[in-house]
C-alpha positions, 0 to 999 in steps of 0.5 A, a space after each residue: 470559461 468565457 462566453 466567447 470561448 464557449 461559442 467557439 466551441 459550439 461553432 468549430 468542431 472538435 475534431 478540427 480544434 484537435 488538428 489544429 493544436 496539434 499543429 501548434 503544440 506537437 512538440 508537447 504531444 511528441 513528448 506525451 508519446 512514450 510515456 503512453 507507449 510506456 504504460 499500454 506495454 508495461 501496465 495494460 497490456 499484461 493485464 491480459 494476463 489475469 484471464 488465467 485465473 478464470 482459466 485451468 492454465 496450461 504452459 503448452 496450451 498457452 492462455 488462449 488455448 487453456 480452457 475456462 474454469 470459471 471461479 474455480 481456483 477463488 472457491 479454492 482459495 477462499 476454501 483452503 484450509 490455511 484460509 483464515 491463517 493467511 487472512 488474519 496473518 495479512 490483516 495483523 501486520 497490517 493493523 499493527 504497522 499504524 503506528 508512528 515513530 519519529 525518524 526520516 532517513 531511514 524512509 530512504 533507506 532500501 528494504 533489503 538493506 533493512 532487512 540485512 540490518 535487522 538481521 545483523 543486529 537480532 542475531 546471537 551475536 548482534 547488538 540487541 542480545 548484547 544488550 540483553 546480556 548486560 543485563 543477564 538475559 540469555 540471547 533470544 533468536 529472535 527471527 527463528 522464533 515465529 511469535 516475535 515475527 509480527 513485533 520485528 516486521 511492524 516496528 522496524 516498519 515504523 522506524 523506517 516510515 514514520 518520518 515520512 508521515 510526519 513531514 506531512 501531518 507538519 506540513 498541514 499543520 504549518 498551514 493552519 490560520 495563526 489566527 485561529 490559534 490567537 483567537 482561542 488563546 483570547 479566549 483563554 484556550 488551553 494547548 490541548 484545547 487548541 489541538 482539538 478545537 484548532 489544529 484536528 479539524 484544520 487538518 481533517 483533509 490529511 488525516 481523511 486522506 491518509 486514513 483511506 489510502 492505508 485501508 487497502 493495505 489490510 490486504 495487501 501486506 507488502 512482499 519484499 520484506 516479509 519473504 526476507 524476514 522469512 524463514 522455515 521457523 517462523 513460515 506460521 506467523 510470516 505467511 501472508 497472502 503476497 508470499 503465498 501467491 509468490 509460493 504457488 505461482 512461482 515454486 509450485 508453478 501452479 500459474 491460474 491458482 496464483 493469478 485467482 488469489 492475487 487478483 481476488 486480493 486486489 479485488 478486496 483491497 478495492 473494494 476496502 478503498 472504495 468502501 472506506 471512501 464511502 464512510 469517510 464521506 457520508 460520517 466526516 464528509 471527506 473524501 478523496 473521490 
């Protein structure tokens, strides 16, 4: 910024350079109007609503009218007997949904017709077990069986996202400095050589960034496709946090219990972002805030 720039801003005061461009750009702030509406209505507003899981919630009562219970329903959450059962569920779909395969389209594909796929192609008759009986095996159930559930969620995920994550980790890559690349081959580098002297620390930025975005999702198994994969056979392995929260507000009405643990899981997802920013930064020195 310029000095001159600067002293004008020091001598006029802010309140008239805001009218003033007001009056030049309001068209672009009558623009930027329902967007805001948008968001206090549809996303800050019903955060209101997360009081009731400090709350003994009750319908008639109302939110303001229910009386306060403090930590009550996260002492019951984190004290439930299914506890550990729920967390290790969620962290192992998780875990196991990093790794990549290389398709795009099915990126753009919608998850119930995923989910409908899947269950065409793994039932009695599907394309899988008739795979299987060209080579004298007998047909497996494979969604009834709740061991096989974690296997069916996570690599159906990676055929569906890897091709995302691909464009990006090539886009990085095309704009890498060629003559790096020449220099090392100068050098008499090898291609793996080159991979790790060359490509890695050029797009150590992506993989930062990549890295710390996935970490929240330890904890925050998405819903839509786990509770369509469900089923009363494989609810052991298949019952993560998203779903249970869906279970007890929803089903069993049990509306503040709900709220507590949702909000106690978005509390963990945040403080896993945080955190893994934090080590990001201090041990590779990136990070994205």
């Amino acid at each position: 910024m310029t000095k001159k720039k600067e002293n004008f801003r020091k001598k006029v005061p802010f309140r008239k350079r805001l009218i003033k461009d007001l009056r030049w750009n309001w068209i672009l702030y009558l623009m930027v109007i329902p967007v805001i509406a948008y968001y206090i209505t549809f996303a800050y507003r019903p955060m209101y609503g997360i009081t009731i899981a400090f709350k003994d919630f009750k319908m008639k009562e109302g939110i303001l009218g229910s009386p306060w219970v403090g930590l009550k329903h996260f002492k019951r959450f984190f004290n439930t007997y299914n506890f550990k059962d729920l967390l290790r569920n969620t962290w192992t779909l998780s875990t196991y949904s990093t790794v990549q395969m290389v398709s795009y389209a099915p990126h753009f594909i919608s998850t119930v017709v995923i989910c409908g796929m899947l269950k065409l192609f793994m039932s009695n008759d599907g394309i899988f077990n008739i795979v299987l009986g060209f080579f004298g095996v007998e047909p497996v159930a494979f969604l009834v069986k709740a061991d096989w559930f974690k296997h069916i969620y996570v690599w159906s995920g990676v055929w569906q996202g890897m091709g995302w994550s691909a464009i990006i980790y090539i886009s990085a890559l095309a704009g890498v400095d060629y003559q790096l690349h020449e220099a090392a081959i100068i050098d008499g580098a090898t291609i793996l050589q080159r991979m790790r002297h060359v490509d890695l620390p050029s797009i150590k930025s992506t993989i930062v960034m990549l890295l710390i975005m996935s970490i929240p999702g330890l904890v925050g198994v998405g819903f839509e496709k786990v509770y369509l994969l469900q089923n009363d056979l494989n609810l052991p392995k298949s019952t993560v946090i998203s779903t249970y929260v869906y279970e007890q507000g929803l089903i069993y009405a049990d509306y503040a219990y709900s709220t507590a643990v949702g909000l106690a899981s978005t509390a963990l997802s945040l403080i896993l972002l945080v955190g893994a920013n934090m080590f990001c930064k201090k041990v590779l020195d990136e990070s994205i805030f």
